[in-house]
Structure formats: C-alpha cells, structure tokens
C-alpha positions as CSV (number, residue, x, y, z in Angstrom):
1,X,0.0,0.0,0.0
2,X,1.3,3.6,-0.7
3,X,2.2,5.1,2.5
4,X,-0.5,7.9,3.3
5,X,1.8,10.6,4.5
6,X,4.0,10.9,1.1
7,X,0.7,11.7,-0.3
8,X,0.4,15.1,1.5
9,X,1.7,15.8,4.7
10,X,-0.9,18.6,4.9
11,X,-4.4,18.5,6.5
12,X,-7.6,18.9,4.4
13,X,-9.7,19.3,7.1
14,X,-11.6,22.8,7.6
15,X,-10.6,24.9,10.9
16,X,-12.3,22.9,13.4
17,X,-14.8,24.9,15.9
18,X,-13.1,27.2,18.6
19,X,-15.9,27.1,21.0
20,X,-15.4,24.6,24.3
21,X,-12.7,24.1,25.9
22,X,-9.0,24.3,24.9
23,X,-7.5,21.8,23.0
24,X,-5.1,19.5,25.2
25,X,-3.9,16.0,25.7
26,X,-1.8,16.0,29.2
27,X,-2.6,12.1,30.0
28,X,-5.6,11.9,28.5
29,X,-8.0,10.6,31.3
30,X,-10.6,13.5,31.0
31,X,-10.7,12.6,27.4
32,X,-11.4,9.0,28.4
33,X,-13.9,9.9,30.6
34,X,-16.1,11.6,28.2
35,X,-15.6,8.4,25.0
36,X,-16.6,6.0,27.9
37,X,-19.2,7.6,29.4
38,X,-20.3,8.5,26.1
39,X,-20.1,4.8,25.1
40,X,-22.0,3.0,28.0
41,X,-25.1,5.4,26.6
42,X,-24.5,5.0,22.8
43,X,-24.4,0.9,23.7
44,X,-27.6,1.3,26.6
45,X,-29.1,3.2,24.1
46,X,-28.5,1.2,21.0
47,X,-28.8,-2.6,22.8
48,X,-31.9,-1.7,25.2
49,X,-34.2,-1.9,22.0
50,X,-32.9,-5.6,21.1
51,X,-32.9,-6.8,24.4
52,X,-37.2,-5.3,24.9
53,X,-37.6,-7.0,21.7
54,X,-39.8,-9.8,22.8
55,X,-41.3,-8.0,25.1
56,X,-42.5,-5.1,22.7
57,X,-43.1,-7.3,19.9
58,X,-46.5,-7.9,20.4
59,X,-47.6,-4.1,21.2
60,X,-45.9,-2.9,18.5
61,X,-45.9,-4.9,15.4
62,X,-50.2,-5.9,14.1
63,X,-51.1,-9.5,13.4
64,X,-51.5,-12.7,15.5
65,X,-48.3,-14.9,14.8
66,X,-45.9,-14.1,17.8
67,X,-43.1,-15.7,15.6
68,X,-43.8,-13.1,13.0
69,X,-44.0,-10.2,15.6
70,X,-40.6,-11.2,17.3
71,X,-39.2,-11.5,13.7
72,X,-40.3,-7.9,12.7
73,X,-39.1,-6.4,16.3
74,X,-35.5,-8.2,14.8
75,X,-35.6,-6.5,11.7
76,X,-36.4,-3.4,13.5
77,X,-33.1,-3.4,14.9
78,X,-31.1,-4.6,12.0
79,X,-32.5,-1.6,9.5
80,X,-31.0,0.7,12.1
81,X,-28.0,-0.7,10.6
82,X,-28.3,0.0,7.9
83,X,-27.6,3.6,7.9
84,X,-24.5,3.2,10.2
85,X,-22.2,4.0,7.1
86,X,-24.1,7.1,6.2
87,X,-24.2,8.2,9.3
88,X,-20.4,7.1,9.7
89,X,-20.0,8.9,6.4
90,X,-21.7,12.3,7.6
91,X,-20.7,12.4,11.1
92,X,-17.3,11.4,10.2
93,X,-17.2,14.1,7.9
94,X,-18.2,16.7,10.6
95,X,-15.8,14.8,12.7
96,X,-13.0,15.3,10.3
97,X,-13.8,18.6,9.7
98,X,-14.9,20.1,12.9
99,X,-13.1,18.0,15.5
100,X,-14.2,15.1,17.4
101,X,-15.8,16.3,20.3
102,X,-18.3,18.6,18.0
103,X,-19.0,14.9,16.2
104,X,-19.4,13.1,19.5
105,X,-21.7,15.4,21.3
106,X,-24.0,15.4,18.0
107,X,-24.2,11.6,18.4
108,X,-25.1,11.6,21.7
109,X,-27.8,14.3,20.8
110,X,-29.5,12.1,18.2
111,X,-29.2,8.6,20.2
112,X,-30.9,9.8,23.2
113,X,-33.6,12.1,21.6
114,X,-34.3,9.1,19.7
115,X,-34.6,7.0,22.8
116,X,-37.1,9.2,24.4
117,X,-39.0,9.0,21.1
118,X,-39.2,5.4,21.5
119,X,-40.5,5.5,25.0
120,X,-43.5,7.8,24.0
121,X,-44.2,5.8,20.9
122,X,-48.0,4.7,20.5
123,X,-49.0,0.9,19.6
124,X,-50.1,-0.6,16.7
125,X,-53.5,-1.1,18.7
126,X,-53.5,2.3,18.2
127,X,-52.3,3.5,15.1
128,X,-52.2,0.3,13.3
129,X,-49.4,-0.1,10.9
130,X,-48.0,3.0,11.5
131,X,-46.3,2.4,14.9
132,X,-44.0,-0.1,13.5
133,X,-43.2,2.4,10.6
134,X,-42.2,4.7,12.9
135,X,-40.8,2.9,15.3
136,X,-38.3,1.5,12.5
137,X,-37.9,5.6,11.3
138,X,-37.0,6.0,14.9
139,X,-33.8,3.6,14.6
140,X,-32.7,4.8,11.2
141,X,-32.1,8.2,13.5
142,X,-30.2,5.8,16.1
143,X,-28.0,3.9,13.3
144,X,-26.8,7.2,11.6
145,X,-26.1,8.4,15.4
146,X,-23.9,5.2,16.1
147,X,-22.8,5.2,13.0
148,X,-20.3,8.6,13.8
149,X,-20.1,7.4,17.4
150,X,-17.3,4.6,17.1
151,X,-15.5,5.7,14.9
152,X,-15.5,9.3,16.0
153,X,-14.9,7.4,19.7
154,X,-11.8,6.0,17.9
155,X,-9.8,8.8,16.6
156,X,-10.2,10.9,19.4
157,X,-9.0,7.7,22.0
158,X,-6.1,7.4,19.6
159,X,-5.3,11.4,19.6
160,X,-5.3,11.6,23.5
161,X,-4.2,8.6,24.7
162,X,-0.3,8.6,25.9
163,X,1.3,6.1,23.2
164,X,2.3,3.3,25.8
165,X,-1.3,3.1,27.4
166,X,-2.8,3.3,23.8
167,X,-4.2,-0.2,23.4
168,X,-5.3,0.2,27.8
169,X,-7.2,3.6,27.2
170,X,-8.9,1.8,24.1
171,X,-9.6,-1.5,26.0
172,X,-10.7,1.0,29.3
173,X,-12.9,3.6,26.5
174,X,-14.7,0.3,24.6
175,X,-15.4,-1.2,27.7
176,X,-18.1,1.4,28.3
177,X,-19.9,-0.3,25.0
178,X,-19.8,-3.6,27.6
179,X,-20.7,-1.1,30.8
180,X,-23.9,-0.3,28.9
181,X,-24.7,-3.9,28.3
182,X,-24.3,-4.6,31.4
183,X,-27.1,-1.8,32.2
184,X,-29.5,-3.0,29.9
185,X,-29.5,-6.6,31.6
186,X,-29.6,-4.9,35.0
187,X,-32.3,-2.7,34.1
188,X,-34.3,-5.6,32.3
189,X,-33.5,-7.5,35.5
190,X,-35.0,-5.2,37.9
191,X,-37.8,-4.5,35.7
192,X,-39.1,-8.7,35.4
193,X,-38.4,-8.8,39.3
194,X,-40.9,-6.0,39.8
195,X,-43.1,-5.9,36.7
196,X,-43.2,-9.8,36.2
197,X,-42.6,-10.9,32.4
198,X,-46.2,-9.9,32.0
199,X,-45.7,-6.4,32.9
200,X,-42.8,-5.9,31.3
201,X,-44.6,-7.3,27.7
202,X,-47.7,-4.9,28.9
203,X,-46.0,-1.3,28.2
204,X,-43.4,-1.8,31.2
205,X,-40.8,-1.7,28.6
206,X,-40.8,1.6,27.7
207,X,-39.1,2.4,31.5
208,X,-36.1,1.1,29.5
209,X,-36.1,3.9,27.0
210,X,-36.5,7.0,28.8
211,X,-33.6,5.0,31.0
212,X,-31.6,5.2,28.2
213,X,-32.7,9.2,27.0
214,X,-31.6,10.0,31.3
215,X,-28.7,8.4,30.4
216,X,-28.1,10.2,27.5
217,X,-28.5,13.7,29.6
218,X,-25.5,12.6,32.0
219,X,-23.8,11.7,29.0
220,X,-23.6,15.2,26.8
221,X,-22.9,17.1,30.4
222,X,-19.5,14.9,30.9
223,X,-18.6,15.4,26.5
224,X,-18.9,19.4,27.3
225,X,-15.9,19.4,29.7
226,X,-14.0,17.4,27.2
227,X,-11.0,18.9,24.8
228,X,-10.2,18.3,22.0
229,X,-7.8,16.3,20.1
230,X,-4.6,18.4,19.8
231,X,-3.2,15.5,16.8
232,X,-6.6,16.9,14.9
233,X,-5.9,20.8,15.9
234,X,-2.9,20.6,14.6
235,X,-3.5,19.4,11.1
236,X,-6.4,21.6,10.6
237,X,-5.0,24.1,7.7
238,X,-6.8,26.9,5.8
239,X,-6.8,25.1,2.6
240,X,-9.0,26.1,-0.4
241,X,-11.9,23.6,-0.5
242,X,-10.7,22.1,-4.1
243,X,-7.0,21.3,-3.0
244,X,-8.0,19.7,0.1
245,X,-10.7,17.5,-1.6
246,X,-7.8,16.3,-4.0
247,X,-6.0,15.5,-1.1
248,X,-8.5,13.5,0.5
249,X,-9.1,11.5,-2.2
250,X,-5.7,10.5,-2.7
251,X,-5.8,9.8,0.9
252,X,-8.5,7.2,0.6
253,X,-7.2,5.5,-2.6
254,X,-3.8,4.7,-0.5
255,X,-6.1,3.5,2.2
256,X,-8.0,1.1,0.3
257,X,-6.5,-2.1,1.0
258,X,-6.5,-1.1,5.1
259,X,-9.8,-0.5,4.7
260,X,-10.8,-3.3,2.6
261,X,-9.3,-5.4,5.7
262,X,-11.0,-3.1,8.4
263,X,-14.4,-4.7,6.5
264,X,-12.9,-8.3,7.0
265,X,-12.0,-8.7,10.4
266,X,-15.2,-6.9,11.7
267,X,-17.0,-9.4,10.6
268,X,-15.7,-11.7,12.7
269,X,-15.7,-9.4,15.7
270,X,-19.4,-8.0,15.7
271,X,-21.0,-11.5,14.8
272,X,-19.4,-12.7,18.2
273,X,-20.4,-9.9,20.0
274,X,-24.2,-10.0,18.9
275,X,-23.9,-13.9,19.4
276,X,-22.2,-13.5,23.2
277,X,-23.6,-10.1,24.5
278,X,-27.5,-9.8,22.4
279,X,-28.7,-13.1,21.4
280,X,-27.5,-15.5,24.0
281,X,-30.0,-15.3,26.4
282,X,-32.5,-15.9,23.6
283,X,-30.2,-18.8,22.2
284,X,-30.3,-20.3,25.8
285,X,-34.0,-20.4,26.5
286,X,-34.1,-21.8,22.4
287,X,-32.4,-24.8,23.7
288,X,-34.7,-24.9,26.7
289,X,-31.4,-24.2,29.0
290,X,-32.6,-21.6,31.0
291,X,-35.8,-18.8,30.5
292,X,-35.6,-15.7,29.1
293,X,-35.4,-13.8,32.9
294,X,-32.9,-16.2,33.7
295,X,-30.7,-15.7,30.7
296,X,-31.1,-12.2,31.5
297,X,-29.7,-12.2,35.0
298,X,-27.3,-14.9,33.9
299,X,-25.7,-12.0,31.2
300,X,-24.1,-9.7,34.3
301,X,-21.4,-11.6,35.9
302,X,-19.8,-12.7,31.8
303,X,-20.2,-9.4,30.9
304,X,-18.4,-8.0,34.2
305,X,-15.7,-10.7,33.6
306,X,-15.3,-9.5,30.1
307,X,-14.4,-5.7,31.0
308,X,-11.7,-7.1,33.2
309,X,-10.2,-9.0,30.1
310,X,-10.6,-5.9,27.7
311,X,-8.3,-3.8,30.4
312,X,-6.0,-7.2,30.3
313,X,-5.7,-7.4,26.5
314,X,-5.0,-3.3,26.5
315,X,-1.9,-4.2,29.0
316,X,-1.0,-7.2,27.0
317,X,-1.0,-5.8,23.8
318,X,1.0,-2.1,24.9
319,X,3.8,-4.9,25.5
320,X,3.5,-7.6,23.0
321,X,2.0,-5.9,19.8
322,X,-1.5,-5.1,19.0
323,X,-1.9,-7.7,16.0
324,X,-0.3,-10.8,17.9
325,X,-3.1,-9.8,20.2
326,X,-6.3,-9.7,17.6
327,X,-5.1,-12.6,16.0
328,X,-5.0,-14.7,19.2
329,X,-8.5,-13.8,20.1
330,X,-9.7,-14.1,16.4
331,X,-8.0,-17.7,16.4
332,X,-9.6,-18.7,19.7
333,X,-13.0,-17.6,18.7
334,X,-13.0,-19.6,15.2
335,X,-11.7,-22.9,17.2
336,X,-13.7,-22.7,20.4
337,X,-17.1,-21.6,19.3
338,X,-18.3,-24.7,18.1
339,X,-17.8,-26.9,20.4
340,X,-17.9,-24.2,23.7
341,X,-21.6,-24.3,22.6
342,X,-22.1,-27.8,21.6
343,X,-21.2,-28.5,24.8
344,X,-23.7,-26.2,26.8
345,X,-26.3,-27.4,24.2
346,X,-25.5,-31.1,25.4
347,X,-25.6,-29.4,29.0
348,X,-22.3,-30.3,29.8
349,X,-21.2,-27.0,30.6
350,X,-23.3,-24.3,32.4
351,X,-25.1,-21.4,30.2
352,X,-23.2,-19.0,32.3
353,X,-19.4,-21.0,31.9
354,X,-20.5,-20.7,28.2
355,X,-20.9,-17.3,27.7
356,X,-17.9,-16.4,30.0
357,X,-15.1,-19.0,27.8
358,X,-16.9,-16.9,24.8
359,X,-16.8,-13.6,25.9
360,X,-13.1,-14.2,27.3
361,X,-11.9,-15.4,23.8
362,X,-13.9,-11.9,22.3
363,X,-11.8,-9.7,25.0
364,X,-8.9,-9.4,22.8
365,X,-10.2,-8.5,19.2
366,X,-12.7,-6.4,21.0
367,X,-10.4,-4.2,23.4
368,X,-8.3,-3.7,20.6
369,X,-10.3,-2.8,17.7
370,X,-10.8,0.8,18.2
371,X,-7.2,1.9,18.1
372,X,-5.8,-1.0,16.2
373,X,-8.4,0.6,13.4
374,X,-8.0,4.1,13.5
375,X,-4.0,4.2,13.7
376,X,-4.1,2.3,10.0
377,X,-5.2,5.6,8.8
378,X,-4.0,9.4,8.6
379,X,-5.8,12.0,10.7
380,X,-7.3,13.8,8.0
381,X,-9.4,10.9,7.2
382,X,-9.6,8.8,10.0
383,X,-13.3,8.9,11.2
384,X,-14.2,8.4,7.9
385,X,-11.6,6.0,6.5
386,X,-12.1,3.4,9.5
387,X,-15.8,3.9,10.2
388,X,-17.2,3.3,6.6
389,X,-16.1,-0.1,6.5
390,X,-16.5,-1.0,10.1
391,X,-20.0,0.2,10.1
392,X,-20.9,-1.7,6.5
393,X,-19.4,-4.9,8.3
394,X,-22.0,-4.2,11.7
395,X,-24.7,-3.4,9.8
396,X,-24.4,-6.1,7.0
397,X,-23.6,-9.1,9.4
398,X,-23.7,-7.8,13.4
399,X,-26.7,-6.0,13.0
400,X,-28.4,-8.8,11.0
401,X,-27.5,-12.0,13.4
402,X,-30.5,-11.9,15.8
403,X,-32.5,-12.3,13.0
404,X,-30.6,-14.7,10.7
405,X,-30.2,-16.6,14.2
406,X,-33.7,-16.9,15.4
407,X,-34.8,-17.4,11.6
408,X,-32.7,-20.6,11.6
409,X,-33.6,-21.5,14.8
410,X,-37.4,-21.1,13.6
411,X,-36.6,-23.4,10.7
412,X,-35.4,-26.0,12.9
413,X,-31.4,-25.4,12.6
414,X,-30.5,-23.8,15.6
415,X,-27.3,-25.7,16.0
416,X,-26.0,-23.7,12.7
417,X,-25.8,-20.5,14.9
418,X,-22.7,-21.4,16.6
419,X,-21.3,-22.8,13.0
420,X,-22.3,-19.3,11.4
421,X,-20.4,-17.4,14.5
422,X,-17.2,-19.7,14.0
423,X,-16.8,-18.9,10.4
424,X,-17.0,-15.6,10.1
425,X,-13.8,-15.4,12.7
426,X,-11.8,-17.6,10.9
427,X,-12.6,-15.1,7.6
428,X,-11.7,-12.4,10.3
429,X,-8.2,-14.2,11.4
430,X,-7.3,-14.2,7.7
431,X,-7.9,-11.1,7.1
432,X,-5.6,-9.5,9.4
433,X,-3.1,-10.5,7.4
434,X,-4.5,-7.9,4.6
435,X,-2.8,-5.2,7.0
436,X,-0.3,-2.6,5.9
437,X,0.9,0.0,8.8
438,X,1.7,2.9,7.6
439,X,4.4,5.4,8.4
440,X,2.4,7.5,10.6
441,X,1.2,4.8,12.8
C-alpha cells in the first residue's frame, strides 16, 4: 500500500470549531472519561431496543403470529443498521472537519432524543401499521447516530491517549460499550423482578427507553468538559476547499487495501459480539437451558468478567503488539465456538461457563479494535476511513444476526448459529493478514 503521509503531509480538514474548551492532551484521562461515558449510553441506548424485543413485539408490530411479531421487532433493529455507514460517512465528515468532540456530542444528541421518542411511541392497537413504521424511522435516527459514534470514539482515543497506554485507554474507553450492556441486563433485571414478564410485555418496557434518553443527559454534560484532540488541531489548515478535496481522495485510494481489511475482520468481531452479549440469552432459553429472565440475569457476571479482560488485553497488547493480540483472540474464537456451545447445548457445561469462555476469547479483538483501526489511517481521514467499512461490516452481518439466528432456529437449525459465528472469525483471522501499517502509525 502507498504510504498515506508521502501523499500530503498537509491536513484537508476545515478549521475545526473554537468554542469549548482548549485543546489539550496532558494524560488523556478526561478525554477517556467523556468516549466511555459516552459509550456506555450510545451501547444502553442502542442494545436496550434488542434486548425489549420480545417484550414489545407484540404491542408494536399488528397480526396474530408471535413468531412473525418477534421476527419484525428483529428486523427493527437490523434496519437501524443500515444507515451506520451514512451516518459514519456524515458524522465522520463533521468529525474530520470540525473536531471530534463537535461529532461526539451530536451523536449523543441524536441517540438519546431518539430513545425518548421510543419510550412515547404509541401501539399498533393504536395507530395500526404506523407504529411499527415509525418505530423502524426512529432507529434509522439511532443507526446514523452510532454510525459517527465509534468511529468518532476511535480517533479521538487514539489522539489523546499517551502512546504506551494506547491499546489500555482503548480496551478502558470500549469497555463502556460492555458497561452499557451490562445496564441494559440490569435494568431488564429489575424491571421482570418487579413488573413480572407480564408487565414488562404490557407497556413496562418503555421504562427502558426514557432510562436510556436520562442516560443520554448525564452523557452530553461529561462530553462538554472534554477537549479536543490536539493531533486533529494541529492538522487543521486553511486550505481552499478544491486542494484539500484532491487531497483526501488520494488519501483514501492509499487507504484502500487497510480499509478493505477493516471490512474483514469486523466481521468476525461484531458477529461474536451480537452472538455473546445480544442473542445468548434468547439462544439459551431456544435450547430450553434456561428462561428468558434467567438468561437475562445470567448475562451480568460474563459481561463484568469480560471488561476485566478488555483492560488485560490493553496491558497485553502495549507490551506484545496489538496484531499478535487480535489474531489470538480471532483464532480462539474460530476454534472454540463450536464446540464451547455444543457442549452447553448437550448441557455439559453451564449457560453461564459458556458465555464467560466466549466472551473471554472476544476480550482481545474487542479491546483492541478501536485503536488498532483508527491508527491504519491518517488523521485527516480517520473517522471516515475506518468507520465506513466498520460500520458496513456491523450493519451487513452484526446487526443482521439476531434475525438470521432466530430465523434458523425457527426453521429448525438452531445448532447452525454457533457454525455461522465460528466462520466468520476464521474469515476475520485471515484477514488481518490484509494489514499494511503505515508510516504515521
């Protein structure tokens, strides 16, 4: 690949925006603050819809086949999706072009006005085929949100972070993505224990969205203290608009073969993560292991464990190479996921020991992946360059699993899921091999 820098060394950004605070790195820990906080709303946000799926189903979707219903509530969160590369596209731009704390506090703007949105949504008892319409409307907003919010998270971890805590800060800032999980199964905990699965299916559910718009409050309040990346400031240039458009487009043609492997080995990564972290509990109560309040509760203590193992991999990888790192995890997953689950299926090891060998093998690929991204490319394009592929790999197979998972299952083939999950990391292991770093990383 042709090394980014010797096309221009000069940034084709616009001046970013002066207002907020100074631009500053010091150690980087306020700027950590704000991309973690930020993240355990974008992910509480974002996951609280799938996991209320079968409990809203019913209300929201018209018709009498529950199958159907729970089918359409799935598609509901794979179309938001869909828009994650535009969104990455648009908000990357603003991102690239205004700085990344302007991009991150419009994110968290969209995601939690759209959760509040959500919450006051009427049924289709009520308005008939219109609530599902635009209820599915309503995610598009969320997609394009979360589709500037990772990669935007990204650049600005890799910007502020000191250089030999890199891969900690971006295990440390992702595991706020896993924080909000963690929330969502806590809040649907507490919700079943008082509401009853009953309640929760009779319009309880829509406590879990104006959860998730609070959240979103606390969220934007921590992003205004935050500074912004002095790697960005610095490369921002008054350029006229046609020289720095040439520029960016040589940019991305010398990025094309990082970015074509960015697409690759996210596959791998998000279909284990909507496997391990979404559609487990689901997965579970499909093989008649445990029931869906069970596999609920069950979620917090893997999900605890795996934050611990992000911060581990972050250490691991500062001293023994980020790739070495990915690649063991990416390994592990496409070896162990078949038969970690075809041994829980055949009950010989607990739901719980399962999901925690699972999410332990994920820890690596998934602490790493923000920074291991965003350093393949130069600043000027970064948001952009890593999130348009990242985003097209989460929306075309992450976003998609629940429902290509509890289709099969449906059809009888349930013990395909694990299958499906293993192959796509072994494509994802291979692909790391696509990599070129580049000068500037």
């Amino acid at each position: 690949m042709a090394d980014a820098g010797s096309v221009s060394a000069q940034a084709t950004a616009a001046p970013p925006a002066t207002k907020g605070p100074r631009a500053g790195s010091g150690n980087g820990r306020r700027e950590l603050l704000a991309a973690t906080v930020g993240g355990v709303v974008e992910s509480f946000d974002w996951t609280i819809y799938a996991v209320l799926a079968p409990y809203f189903a019913s209300e929201m979707f018209p018709g009498d086949d529950p199958v159907a219903k729970l089918l359409g509530a799935y598609l509901g969160f794979a179309v938001g999706f869909v828009v994650r590369p535009f969104g990455s596209y648009v908000i990357g731009r603003i991102s690239d072009r205004r700085g990344r704390r302007f991009g991150l506090m419009l994110s968290m703007i969209l995601i939690s006005g759209a959760s509040f949105l959500l919450a006051a949504l009427p049924t289709a008892a009520q308005i008939g085929v219109l609530a599902p319409l635009l209820l599915v409307a309503i995610r598009l907003v969320q997609g394009l949100s979360m589709g500037g919010e990772n990669p935007s998270v990204a650049a600005y971890v890799t910007e502020t972070a000191p250089k030999r805590l890199r891969f900690l800060y971006s295990g440390i800032s992702y595991s706020g993505i896993i924080l909000g999980n963690i929330l969502c199964f806590g809040v649907l905990t507490v919700m079943l224990a008082v509401l009853g699965e009953d309640g929760v299916a009779d319009g309880g559910w829509r406590i879990g969205f104006v959860v998730a718009g609070l959240l979103g409050l606390l969220s934007l309040w921590v992003r205004r203290t935050a500074r912004e990346s002095e790697e960005f400031t610095a490369g921002a240039t008054d350029a006229p608009s046609a020289v720095a458009a040439a520029e960016r487009r040589a940019l991305f043609r010398a990025s094309a073969r990082n970015m074509t492997a960015v697409f690759l080995t996210t596959l791998g990564i998000t279909v284990s993560y909507y496997f391990g972290t979404t559609y487990l509990p689901q997965y579970a109560e499909r093989l008649g292991l445990s029931s869906g309040a069970e596999g609920t509760a069950a979620m917090l203590v893997p999900l605890t464990l795996l934050i611990v193992a992000m911060a581990a991999s972050g250490i691991l990888a500062d001293r023994l190479g980020s790739t070495r790192t990915v690649r063991t995890g990416l390994g592990l997953l496409a070896v162990c996921t078949v038969p970690v689950f075809h041994a829980m299926g055949a009950e010989v090891l607990p739901v719980w020991v399962a999901t925690v060998v699972h999410l332990l093998c994920l820890a690596a690929p998934l602490a790493l992946f923000n920074v291991f991204f965003a350093r393949l490319f130069p600043v000027q394009i970064r948001v952009v360059a890593m999130g348009l592929p990242f985003t097209a790999a989460v929306g075309l197979f992450g976003g998609t699993f629940p429902m290509v998972a509890e289709a099969l299952a449906g059809a009888g083939h349930i013990a395909l899921v694990p299958w499906l999950a293993a192959a796509a990391c072994a494509v994802s292991f291979a692909a790391t091999f696509l990599i070129r770093r580049p000068a500037h990383a």
